[in-house]
Structure formats: structure tokens, C-alpha cells
C-alpha positions as CSV (number, residue, x, y, z in Angstrom):
1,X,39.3,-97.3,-71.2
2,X,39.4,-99.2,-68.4
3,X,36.7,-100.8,-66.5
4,X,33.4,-99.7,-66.1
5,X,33.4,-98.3,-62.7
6,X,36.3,-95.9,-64.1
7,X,34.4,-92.3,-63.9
8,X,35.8,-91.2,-67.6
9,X,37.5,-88.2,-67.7
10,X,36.2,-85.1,-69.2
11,X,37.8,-81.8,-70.7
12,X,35.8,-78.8,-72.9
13,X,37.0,-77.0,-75.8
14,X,35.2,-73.6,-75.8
15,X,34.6,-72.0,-72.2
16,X,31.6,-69.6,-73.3
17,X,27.8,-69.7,-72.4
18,X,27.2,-72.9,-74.0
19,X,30.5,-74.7,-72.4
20,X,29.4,-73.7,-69.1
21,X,26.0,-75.3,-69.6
22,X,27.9,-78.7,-70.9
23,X,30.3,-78.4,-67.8
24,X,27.1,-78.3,-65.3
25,X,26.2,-81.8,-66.5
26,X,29.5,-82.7,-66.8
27,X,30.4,-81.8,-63.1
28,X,26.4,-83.6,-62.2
29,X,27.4,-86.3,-63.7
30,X,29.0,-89.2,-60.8
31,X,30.3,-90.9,-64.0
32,X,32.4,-88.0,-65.0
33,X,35.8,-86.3,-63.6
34,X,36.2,-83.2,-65.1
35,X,39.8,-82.5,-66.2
36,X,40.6,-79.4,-68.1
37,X,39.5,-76.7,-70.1
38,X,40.1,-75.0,-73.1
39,X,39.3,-71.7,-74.6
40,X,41.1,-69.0,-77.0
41,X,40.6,-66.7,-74.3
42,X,42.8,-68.1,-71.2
43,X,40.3,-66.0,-68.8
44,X,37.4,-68.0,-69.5
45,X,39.1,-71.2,-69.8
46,X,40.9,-70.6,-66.1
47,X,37.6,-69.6,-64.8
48,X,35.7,-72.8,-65.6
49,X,38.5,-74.7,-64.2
50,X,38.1,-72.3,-60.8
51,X,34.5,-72.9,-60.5
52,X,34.4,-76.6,-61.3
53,X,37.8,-77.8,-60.2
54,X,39.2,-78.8,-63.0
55,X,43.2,-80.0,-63.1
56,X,44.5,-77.3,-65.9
57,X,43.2,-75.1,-68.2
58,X,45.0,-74.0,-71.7
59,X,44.7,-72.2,-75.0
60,X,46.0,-75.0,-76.6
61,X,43.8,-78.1,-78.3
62,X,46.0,-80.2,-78.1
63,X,46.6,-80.2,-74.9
64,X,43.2,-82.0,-74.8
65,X,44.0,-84.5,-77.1
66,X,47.5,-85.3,-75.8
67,X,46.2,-86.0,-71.9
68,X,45.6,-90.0,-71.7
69,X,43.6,-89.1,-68.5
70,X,40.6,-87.1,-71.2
71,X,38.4,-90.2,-72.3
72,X,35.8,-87.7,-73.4
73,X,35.8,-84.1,-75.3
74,X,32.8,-81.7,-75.4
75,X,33.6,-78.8,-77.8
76,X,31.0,-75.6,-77.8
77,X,33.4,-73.1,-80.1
78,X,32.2,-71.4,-83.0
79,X,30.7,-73.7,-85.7
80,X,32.7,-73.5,-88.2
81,X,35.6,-74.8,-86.4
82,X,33.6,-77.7,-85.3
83,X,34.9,-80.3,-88.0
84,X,38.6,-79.7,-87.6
85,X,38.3,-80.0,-83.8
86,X,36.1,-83.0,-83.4
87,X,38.5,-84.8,-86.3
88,X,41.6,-84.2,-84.2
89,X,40.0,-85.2,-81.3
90,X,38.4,-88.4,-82.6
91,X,42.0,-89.4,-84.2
92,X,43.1,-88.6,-80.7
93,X,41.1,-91.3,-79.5
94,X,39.0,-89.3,-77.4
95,X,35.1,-90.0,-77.2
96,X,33.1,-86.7,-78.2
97,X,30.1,-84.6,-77.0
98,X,30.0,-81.9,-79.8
99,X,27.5,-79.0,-80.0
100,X,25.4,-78.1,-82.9
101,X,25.3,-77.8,-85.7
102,X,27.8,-80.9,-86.3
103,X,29.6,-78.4,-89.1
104,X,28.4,-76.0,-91.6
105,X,28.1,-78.5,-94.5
106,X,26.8,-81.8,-95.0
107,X,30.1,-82.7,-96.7
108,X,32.2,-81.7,-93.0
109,X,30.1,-83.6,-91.3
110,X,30.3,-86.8,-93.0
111,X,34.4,-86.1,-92.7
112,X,33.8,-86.1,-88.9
113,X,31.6,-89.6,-89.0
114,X,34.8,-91.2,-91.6
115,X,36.9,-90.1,-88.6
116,X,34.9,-91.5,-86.1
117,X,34.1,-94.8,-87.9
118,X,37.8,-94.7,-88.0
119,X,38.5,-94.5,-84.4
120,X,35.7,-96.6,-83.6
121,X,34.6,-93.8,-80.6
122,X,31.5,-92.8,-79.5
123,X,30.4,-89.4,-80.9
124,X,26.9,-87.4,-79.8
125,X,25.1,-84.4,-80.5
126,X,23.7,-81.5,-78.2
127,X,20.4,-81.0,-80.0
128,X,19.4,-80.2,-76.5
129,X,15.5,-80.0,-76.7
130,X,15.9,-84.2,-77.2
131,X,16.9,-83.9,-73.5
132,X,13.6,-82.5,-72.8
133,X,11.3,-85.4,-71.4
134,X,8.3,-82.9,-72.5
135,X,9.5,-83.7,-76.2
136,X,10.0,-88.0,-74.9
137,X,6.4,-87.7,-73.4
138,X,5.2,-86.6,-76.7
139,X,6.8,-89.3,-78.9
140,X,6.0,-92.1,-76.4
141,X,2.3,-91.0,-76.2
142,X,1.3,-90.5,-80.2
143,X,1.2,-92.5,-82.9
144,X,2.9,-92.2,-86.8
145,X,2.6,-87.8,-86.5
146,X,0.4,-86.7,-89.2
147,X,0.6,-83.2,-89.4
148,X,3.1,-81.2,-87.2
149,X,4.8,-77.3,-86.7
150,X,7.7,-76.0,-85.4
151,X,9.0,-72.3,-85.1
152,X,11.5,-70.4,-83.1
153,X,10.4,-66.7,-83.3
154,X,12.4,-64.3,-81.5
155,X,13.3,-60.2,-81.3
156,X,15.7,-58.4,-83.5
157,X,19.0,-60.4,-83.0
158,X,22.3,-58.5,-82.2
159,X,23.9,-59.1,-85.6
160,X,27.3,-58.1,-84.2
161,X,27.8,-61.9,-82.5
162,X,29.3,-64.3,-84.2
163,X,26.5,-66.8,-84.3
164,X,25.2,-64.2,-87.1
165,X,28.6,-64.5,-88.8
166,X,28.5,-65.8,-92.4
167,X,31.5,-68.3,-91.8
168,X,31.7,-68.5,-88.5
169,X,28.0,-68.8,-87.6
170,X,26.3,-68.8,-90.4
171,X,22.8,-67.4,-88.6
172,X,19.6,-68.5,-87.2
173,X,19.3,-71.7,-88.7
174,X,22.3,-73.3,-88.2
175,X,22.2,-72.1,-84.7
176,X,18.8,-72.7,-83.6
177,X,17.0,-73.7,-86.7
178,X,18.8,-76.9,-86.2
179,X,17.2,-77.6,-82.9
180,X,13.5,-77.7,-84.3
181,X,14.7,-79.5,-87.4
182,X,16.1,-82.4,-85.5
183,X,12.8,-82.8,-83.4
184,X,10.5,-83.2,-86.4
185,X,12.8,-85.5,-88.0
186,X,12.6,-87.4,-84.6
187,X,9.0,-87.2,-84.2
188,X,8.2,-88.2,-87.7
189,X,11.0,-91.1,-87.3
190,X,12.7,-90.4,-90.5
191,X,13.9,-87.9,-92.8
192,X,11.5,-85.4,-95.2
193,X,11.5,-86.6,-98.7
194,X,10.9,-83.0,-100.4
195,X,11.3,-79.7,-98.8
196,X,9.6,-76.3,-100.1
197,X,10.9,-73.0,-98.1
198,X,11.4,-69.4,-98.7
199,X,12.2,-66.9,-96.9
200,X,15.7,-65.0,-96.9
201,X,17.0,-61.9,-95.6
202,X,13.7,-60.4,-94.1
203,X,14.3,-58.5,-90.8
204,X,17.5,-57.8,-91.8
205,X,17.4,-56.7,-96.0
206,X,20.2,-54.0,-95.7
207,X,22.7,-55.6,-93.0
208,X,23.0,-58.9,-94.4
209,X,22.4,-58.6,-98.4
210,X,24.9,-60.3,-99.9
211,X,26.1,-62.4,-97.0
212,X,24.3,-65.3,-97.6
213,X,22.8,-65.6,-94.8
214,X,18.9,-66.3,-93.7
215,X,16.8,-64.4,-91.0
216,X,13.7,-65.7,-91.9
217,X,12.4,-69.2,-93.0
218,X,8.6,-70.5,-93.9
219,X,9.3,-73.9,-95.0
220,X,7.1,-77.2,-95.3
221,X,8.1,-80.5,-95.0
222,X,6.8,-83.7,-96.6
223,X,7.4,-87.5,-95.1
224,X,7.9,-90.3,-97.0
225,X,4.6,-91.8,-95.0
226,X,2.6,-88.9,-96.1
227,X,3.1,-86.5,-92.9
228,X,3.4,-82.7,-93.2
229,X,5.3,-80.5,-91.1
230,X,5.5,-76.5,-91.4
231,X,8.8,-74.7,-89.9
232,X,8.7,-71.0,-89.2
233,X,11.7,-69.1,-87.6
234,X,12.2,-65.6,-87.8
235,X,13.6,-62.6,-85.4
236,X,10.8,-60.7,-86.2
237,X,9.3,-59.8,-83.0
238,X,8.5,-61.6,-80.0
239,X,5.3,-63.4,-79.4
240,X,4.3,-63.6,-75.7
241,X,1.7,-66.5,-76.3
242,X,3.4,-69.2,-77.4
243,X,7.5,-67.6,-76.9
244,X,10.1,-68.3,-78.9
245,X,10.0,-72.1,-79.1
246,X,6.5,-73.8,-80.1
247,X,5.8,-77.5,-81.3
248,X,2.3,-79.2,-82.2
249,X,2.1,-82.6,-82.9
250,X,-1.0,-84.7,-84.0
251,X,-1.5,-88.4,-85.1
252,X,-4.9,-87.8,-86.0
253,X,-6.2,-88.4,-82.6
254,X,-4.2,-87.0,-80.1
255,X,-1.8,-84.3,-79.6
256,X,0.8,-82.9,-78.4
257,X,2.1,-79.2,-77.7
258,X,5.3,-77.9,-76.4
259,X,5.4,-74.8,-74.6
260,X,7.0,-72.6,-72.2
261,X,10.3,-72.9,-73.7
262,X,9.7,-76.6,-74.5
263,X,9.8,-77.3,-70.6
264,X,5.9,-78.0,-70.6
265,X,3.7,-80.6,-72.6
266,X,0.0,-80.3,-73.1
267,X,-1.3,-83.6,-74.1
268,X,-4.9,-84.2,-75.6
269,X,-6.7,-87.2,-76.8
270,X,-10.4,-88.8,-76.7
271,X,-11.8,-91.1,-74.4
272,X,-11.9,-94.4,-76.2
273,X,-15.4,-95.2,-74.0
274,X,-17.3,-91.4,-73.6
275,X,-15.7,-90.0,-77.1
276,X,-14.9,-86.7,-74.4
277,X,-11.1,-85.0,-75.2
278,X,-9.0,-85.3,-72.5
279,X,-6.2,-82.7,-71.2
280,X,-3.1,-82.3,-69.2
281,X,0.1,-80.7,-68.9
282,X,2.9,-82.2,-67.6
283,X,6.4,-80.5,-66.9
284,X,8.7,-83.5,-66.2
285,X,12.6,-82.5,-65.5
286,X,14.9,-82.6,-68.3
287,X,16.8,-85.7,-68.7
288,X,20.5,-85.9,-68.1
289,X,22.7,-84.6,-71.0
290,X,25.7,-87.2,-70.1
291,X,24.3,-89.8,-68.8
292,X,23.4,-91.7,-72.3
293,X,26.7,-90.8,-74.0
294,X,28.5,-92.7,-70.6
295,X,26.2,-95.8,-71.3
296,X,27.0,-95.6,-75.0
297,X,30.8,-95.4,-74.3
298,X,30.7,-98.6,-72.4
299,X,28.2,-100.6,-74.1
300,X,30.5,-99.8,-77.4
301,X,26.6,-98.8,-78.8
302,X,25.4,-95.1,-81.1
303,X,24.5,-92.9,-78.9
304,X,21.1,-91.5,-78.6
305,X,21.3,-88.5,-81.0
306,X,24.1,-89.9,-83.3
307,X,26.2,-88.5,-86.1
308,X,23.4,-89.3,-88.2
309,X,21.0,-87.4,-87.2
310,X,23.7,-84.4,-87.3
311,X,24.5,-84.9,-90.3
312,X,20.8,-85.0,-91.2
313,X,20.0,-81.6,-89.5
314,X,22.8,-80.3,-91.5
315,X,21.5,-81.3,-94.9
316,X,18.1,-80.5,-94.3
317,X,19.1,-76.4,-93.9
318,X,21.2,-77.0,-96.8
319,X,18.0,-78.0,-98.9
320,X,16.3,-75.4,-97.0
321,X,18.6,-72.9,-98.5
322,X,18.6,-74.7,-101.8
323,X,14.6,-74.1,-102.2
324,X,14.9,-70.5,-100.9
325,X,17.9,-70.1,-103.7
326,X,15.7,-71.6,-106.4
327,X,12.2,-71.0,-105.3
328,X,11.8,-74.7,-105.7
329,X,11.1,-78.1,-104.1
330,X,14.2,-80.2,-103.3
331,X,14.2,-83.8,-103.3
332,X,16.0,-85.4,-100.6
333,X,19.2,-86.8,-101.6
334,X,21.4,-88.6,-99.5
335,X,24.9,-87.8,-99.0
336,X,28.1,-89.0,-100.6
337,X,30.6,-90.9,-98.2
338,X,33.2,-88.9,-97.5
């Protein structure tokens, strides 16, 4: 790779909404140089490349993976082609920065961390509300969490994308679901040890019987230290008091809540000295989204939101669907090596 003053060179597969967001940090970032872009649609890719100067722009992966000046891939395509990309590219060499969900099955994504064990690269997710130093603030202010809730509530989605897809998507929980499953996993520093949900197809009975796929989830979660969590998400209807991201968090003295699209934090605890509860809200930017995968690359150390926890997120909507399937608990079981 060079020595560490090199700026590492950048390229994205998948030039929609989310690969524009990646290619803002990317272009932020002084340790970056972006390179090239890719897309199945040569318009989008040539128009990242126009507004953030990158050197080419294809249609073809492996143009990515073939250019020794690419130290670094960020692919944002549909999820189910997230294994087979990230694979080629690790094999490649490359470094990754791969959106979620790391695949749609446990099983893929423990293909992509043989691959990058493999390769010994550096691979990290975008469960983006990590970035959020509201969501840092909380975890560095409370203790062990007790008891905690997350929910993504939204209106009627537009089932016509492909997000909503069976195969290519697989819905609301492996697109967003993800996000607030990660966060209590990371707040309650470890993995649920039995998970009740149910749920199904709610909003949407008629469009989506028989696809397999969930609109709506009520599920708890228990901790191996005794913590609870609750996770709602639905498309229900919109709710303009807490929007369409909420988290509580408590410790059983103070809390936490993240609000306003997880870009404020109200914190509240009591005065060890007057026993009086004490309030504030604190908005802090977001943190950088490439900075800590630059300083994994060249310490040779796991990034901050690792292959593990993807694969993690992963399994946990796949016991998630397991309960709903069954109408029962599921035991947490790790996975098989690939």
C-alpha cells in the first residue's frame, strides 16, 4: 500500500442515492483520492465522476478490481448482490466500505468474512447511525443499558422500488431494520440471547402475500446480562412526535433519547448531591464515515463496525423472521464458518 502519507485511492460500485452520500465523505476525506465509479447505468456512474472528479467511470466491476491505483471499494448496489461483489473485490485485494445489510443471509455473509480473512483486508460496514456522535454520547454517558427501544416508523412505502423487492431488497428490515438492530446490539455490548417478534405482512396483506416479505415487526429482545430491548418498525403512518427514527436508553439511572432523526440526544440523570434530574440536549456533528476505516487500513486493526457486527445484524432479522414464522422464541445460535 505504500506508506502512510499515501492518500488511498477510492472507486464506488453503485452510483445511486446511497453512493452519492458515500462519495461526499469520500471526496471530504484528505486521506482519500477518489478514482472511478461504477454503476449498471453508465449515466449515473459518468455523473458522479463529473461532479467529484473522478479519473473514469464504467459499467464494468471489474474494472474496479483490476486498477492497482483502487486501495479501497465502497459498493451501495442492491443487496442482494452485495456478497458476490464484496468477494471479488476482497480477492482483488482491495480494502472495502460495504453498505448494509452485509448480504441477505447470515450464511453470505460469513462467505464475505472467509474471503476477507483470506485477503487479510480491512472490511467495514455503513450502519450509519454509529456515525452519529448523538448515539457515541449516549453509550459514553450510561452504564450496562437496562431496558431500551428502538423503532423506525414511517408512511406507506412505494412498494414498486427495489429495496421492497423479495430478492433484491428483501424489505424494511433488511434495509432499515438493520440500522436500529445494530445500535441495540452496540448499546447493550453484545448480542440478544432469545428473540420473540411477530409481525408480518401488515400494511401491505394483499401486495406482498406470499412474497415473504415483512412490513411490520413488534419484537423484544433479551440480553444475556438480563437487559430488555423492544423493536418496532412499521410503514404504517407517520408520527410527527418522535419521526421515523426513535431510541431510549436507560441504565437504571440515567438516560438517553435519540431524536430528530437521530441527530439530537436528550440526556437525563440525578444529581448525585440534591437527588434533582438533570436535562440537556446536545446535537454534536456526525462523525466522519472514512476516517476510521483509513486508520484501520494502516494500523492493519478491525475496523470500528466490523464484519462481525454485520453478520450479527443479519442473523438477528433472520431469527426475527424465524419467531414471526413460528410464533416462537429463538435462541441465539451462532453461525457455522463458512
Amino acid at each position: 500500500m505504500g506508506s502512510d502519507s499515501r492518500r488511498l485511492g477510492w472507486a464506488l460500485i453503485g452510483c445511486g442515492a446511497a453512493g452519492r452520500a458515500l462519495t461526499r465523505g469520500a471526496a471530504a476525506d484528505p486521506d482519500i483520492a477518489v478514482r472511478g465509479f461504477c454503476d449498471v447505468e453508465p449515466a449515473a456512474a459518468a455523473a458522479l465522476s463529473r461532479d467529484f472528479g473522478g479519473s473514469w467511470h464504467t459499467v464494468e466491476p471489474d474494472r474496479v478490481f483490476s486498477d492497482p491505483a483502487v486501495d479501497v471499494v465502497s459498493i451501495a448496489t442492491a443487496h442482494d448482490s452485495h456478497a458476490e461483489l464484496a468477494i471479488a473485490a476482497l480477492r482483488a485485494g482491495k480494502h472495502v466500505y460495504l453498505e448494509k445489510p452485509m448480504a441477505m443471509t447470515s450464511a453470505d455473509c460469513l462467505r464475505i468474512e472467509a474471503a476477507r480473512a483470506a485477503a487479510d483486508r480491512r472490511l467495514m460496514l455503513n450502519h450509519s447511525i454509529r456515525f452519529a456522535n448523538t448515539a457515541r454520547a449516549a453509550r459514553e454517558r450510561l452504564g450496562p443499558i437496562m431496558v431500551s427501544h428502538a423503532q423506525c416508523t414511517q408512511p406507506p412505502a412505494d412498494l414498486a422500488r427495489w429495496r421492497w423487492h423479495p430478492t433484491q431488497g428483501g424489505g424494511p428490515l433488511y434495509d432499515v431494520g438493520v440500522h436500529a438492530l445494530d445500535l441495540l446490539c452496540w448499546m447493550h455490548r453484545g448480542h440478544p440471547v432469545e428473540v420473540y417478534a411477530t409481525g408480518g405482512a401488515v400494511r401491505h396483506a394483499d401486495e406482498l402475500a406470499g412474497a415473504g416479505v415483512v412490513d411490520t415487526v413488534a419484537a423484544t429482545l433479551r440480553f444475556a446480562d438480563g437487559g430488555a430491548a423492544t423493536f418496532l418498525m412499521a410503514d404504517a403512518g407517520r408520527n410527527e412526535v418522535t419521526g421515523k427514527w426513535f431510541f431510549e436508553f436507560f441504565d437504571g439511572s440515567a438516560s438517553a433519547v435519540l431524536h430528530d432523526h437521530w441527530q439530537a440526544v436528550t440526556l437525563t440523570h440525578r444529581d448525585a448531591q440534591t437527588g434533582e434530574h438533570a436535562t440537556e440536549t446536545i446535537r454534536p456533528e456526525p462523525a466522519a464515515r472514512f476516517a476510521p476505516l483509513v486508520a484501520a487500513i494502516r494500523a492493519g486493526a478491525e475496523p470500528p463496525i466490523s464484519s462481525a457486527d454485520g453478520i450479527r445484524a443479519v442473523l438477528l432479522v433472520e431469527r426475527i423472521l424465524d419467531s414471526i414464522a413460528t410464533g416462537s422464541p429463538q435462541r441465539w445460535v451462532d453461525p457455522a464458518p463458512a
